[in-house]
Structures are given as C-alpha cells and as structure tokens.
C-alpha positions, 0 to 999 in steps of 0.5 A: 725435888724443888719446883713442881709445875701443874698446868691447868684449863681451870677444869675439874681434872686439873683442879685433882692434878694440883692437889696430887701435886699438893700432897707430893709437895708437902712430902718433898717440900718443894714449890708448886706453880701454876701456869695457864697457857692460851692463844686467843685466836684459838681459844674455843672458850672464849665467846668474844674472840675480838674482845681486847686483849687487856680484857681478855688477859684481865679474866684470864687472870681472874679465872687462874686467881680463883683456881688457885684460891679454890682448890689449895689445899688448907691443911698445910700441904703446900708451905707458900700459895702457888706462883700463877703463871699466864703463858700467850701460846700454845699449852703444849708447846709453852709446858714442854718450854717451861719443863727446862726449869721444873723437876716434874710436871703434874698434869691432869687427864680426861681418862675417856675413851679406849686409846692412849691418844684420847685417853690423856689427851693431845696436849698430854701425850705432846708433854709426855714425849717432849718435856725435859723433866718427869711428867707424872699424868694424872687421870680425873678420878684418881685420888693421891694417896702413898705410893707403895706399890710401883709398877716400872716398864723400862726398855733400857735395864743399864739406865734403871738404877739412875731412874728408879733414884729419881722416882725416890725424889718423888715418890718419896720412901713409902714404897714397899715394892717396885715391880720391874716389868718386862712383857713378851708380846712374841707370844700367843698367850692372852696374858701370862705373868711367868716369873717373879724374881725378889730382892731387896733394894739398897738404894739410899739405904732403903733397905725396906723396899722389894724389887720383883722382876717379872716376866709377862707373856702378853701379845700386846706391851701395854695390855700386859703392863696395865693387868699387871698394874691391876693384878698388884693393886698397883698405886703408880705405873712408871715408864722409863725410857732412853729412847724417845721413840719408844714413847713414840710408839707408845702414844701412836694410834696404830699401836694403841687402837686395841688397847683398852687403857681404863685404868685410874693409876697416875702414870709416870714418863721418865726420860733418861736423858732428862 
C-alpha cells in the first residue's frame, strides 16, 4: 500500500472518508491525496455559472485548501499533508481515471435511503464497479477503528487467497477473524446461518487469524451478508469479485429495491482483476 486517493465534495461525509483514510495511512504508511473534480456547466453549487473561469478555479482551490487544513488529522496520522488535486470533469469519470495510479480509493457515502443506488450514491456505485484499484466506501456516520472482524462475500473461491492478501495491505494485521460468507437465496427461509466451519489462516504467517466458513440461507444475497455483518458485530464487509457483472447486479435498482442496506460498516469492493 503506497498512494491512497479520497475524493471530496468538501462535505461532512467526505471530511469522515479522509480521516479513515488517515488512520489507514498512518498503519500502512502510505500517501494520502486529495483530489476534487468539477464541471462548471454542471456544478449546482456554484450560484455565478457564468463567473470566469480563473475565478471559479481560484475558490475552488480555496474550498479543497481549507478542507485540507481542516480536517488533517494533528496527531501524526498522515507523516506529509495531503497533495490537493483539481480535476475540470465529471467526478465519477476523473476518480475511475485516476484509480490506475492509486492502490485504494476511500470514498465517502450519504448512508440515506433504502436502496444501495441511494445509499451510497450515483457517483460511488460509478467508482465501485469501474475503478482499477480497491474502493473501500465509507458511510457518514461511521467512525475508523481496527479492523477485526471481517465479513467477506466472494462469487469466485479460485481468486480468494489472492484477495484476502490484498485486503491484508489494507487491513493491516489486526484481524481476528475473516468470515467467508456464502448465502443460499434458493430458499424460503428469512434467514438462516447453516454452518460455520473454522480454521486457522497461514497467510504471511498470520497464524493468529480465524477463517469461518459459513453457509446462510437467505432469499435475498445481500439481506443475508448485511444480518450476518450485524450478527458478528462485524468492522468491515468485503466483496470480492472476478466478474464485474456481479457488481453490476449488486448495485442494480431491480435487484436492490427490497433490501434495506442501513448498515454503518464501511464497504470494501475488490476486483480480481485490478
């Protein structure tokens, strides 16, 4: 773990993603840079559309400038001030664009709202299923802590030691346990958890950490992976994917209208390809 980019809209929510994105750096002693993305013709808080555009970019700096000095953390979390960044475009495409060079991106969420799509945002959901590095999603009223107790959905077990090692780089060591999850949705039970199998991991010597297995029997995948993730008190959900349509599915509205996704624990988007 090197570069960890935060996009913000200079709001409270993204103000939270970059302290996460603090503590995580100062464990992994990597870079944190902030980058803010616009397009004038489209920027609903900007009162004076047809203000020059040196102007405009001149308080848009101003605006990511106090962001910066405002919320970096003062107790050494991040060892050099953040690099700024202002990006003219659209934020979801210039974030997915800027993914090449970064190993995770942190990005704030709204948590409002009944359905993943509102959940955590057009823009969000955009980055989650496009970008070319981990995307961990953060919700506005979750606060960082250690990482001990993971909750991991996969949909490809061959590409699940490769990513349970990346999640390591930015988890860092403090897990205790990572719960592979897998839900059986060709059921007529509400919610069920029918097995848990436990070993130990031997991943880079991490001897320390439990793998559980579990089987849940749940009409609805991502109904039974969030109650799980509330069963164990769980500190982060990750899921890892090979296949981009998964994600796809995921973040669909058809799919995701019934599920109540009000959960506080940051979410993890792994590609296997990344």
């Amino acid at each position: 773990m090197r570069k960890i980019l935060v996009p913000t809209d200079f709001s409270a929510i993204a103000a939270n993603a970059y302290q996460f994105a603090q503590e995580i750096a100062q464990r992994q002693n990597a870079e944190v840079d902030i980058m803010h993305a616009y397009h004038p013709s489209f920027d609903y808080s900007n009162p004076y559309l047809d203000m020059p555009a040196a102007e405009f970019d001149s308080i848009k700096r101003e605006l990511l400038d106090q962001f910066i000095e405002g919320n970096t953390l003062g107790d050494g979390a991040v060892a050099t001030m953040p690099k700024p960044m202002l990006n003219i475009g659209f934020a979801s495409e210039e974030i997915v664009r800027m993914s090449k060079d970064y190993d995770l991106i942190v990005l704030g969420t709204t948590g409002e709202g009944n359905l993943l799509e509102k959940a955590f945002g057009s823009v969000s959901t955009y980055v989650a299923r496009f970008a070319h590095c981990p995307v961990l999603l953060v919700p506005g009223d979750c606060r960082c802590g250690n990482f001990e107790e993971v909750v991991y959905a996969s949909n490809y077990q061959a590409a699940d030691e490769a990513m349970v090692k990346k999640l390591l780089t930015i988890t860092g060591p403090e897990i205790n346990n990572v719960h592979f999850v897998h839900v059986d949705n060709e059921t007529q039970s509400p919610y069920h958890v029918e097995e848990v199998l436990y070993e130990q991991a031997q991943l880079y010597g991490t001897a320390t950490i439990g793998f559980n297995s579990v089987e849940i029997e749940c009409p609805n995948v991502q109904e039974g992976i969030v109650q799980y993730a509330c069963d164990t008190h769980a500190d982060l959900i990750v899921m890892g994917t090979m296949h981009r349509k998964f994600l796809e599915r995921l973040f669909h509205k058809s799919v995701t209208q019934q599920v109540v996704f009000h959960t506080t624990v940051p979410l993890l988007i792994m590609h296997y390809d990344d």
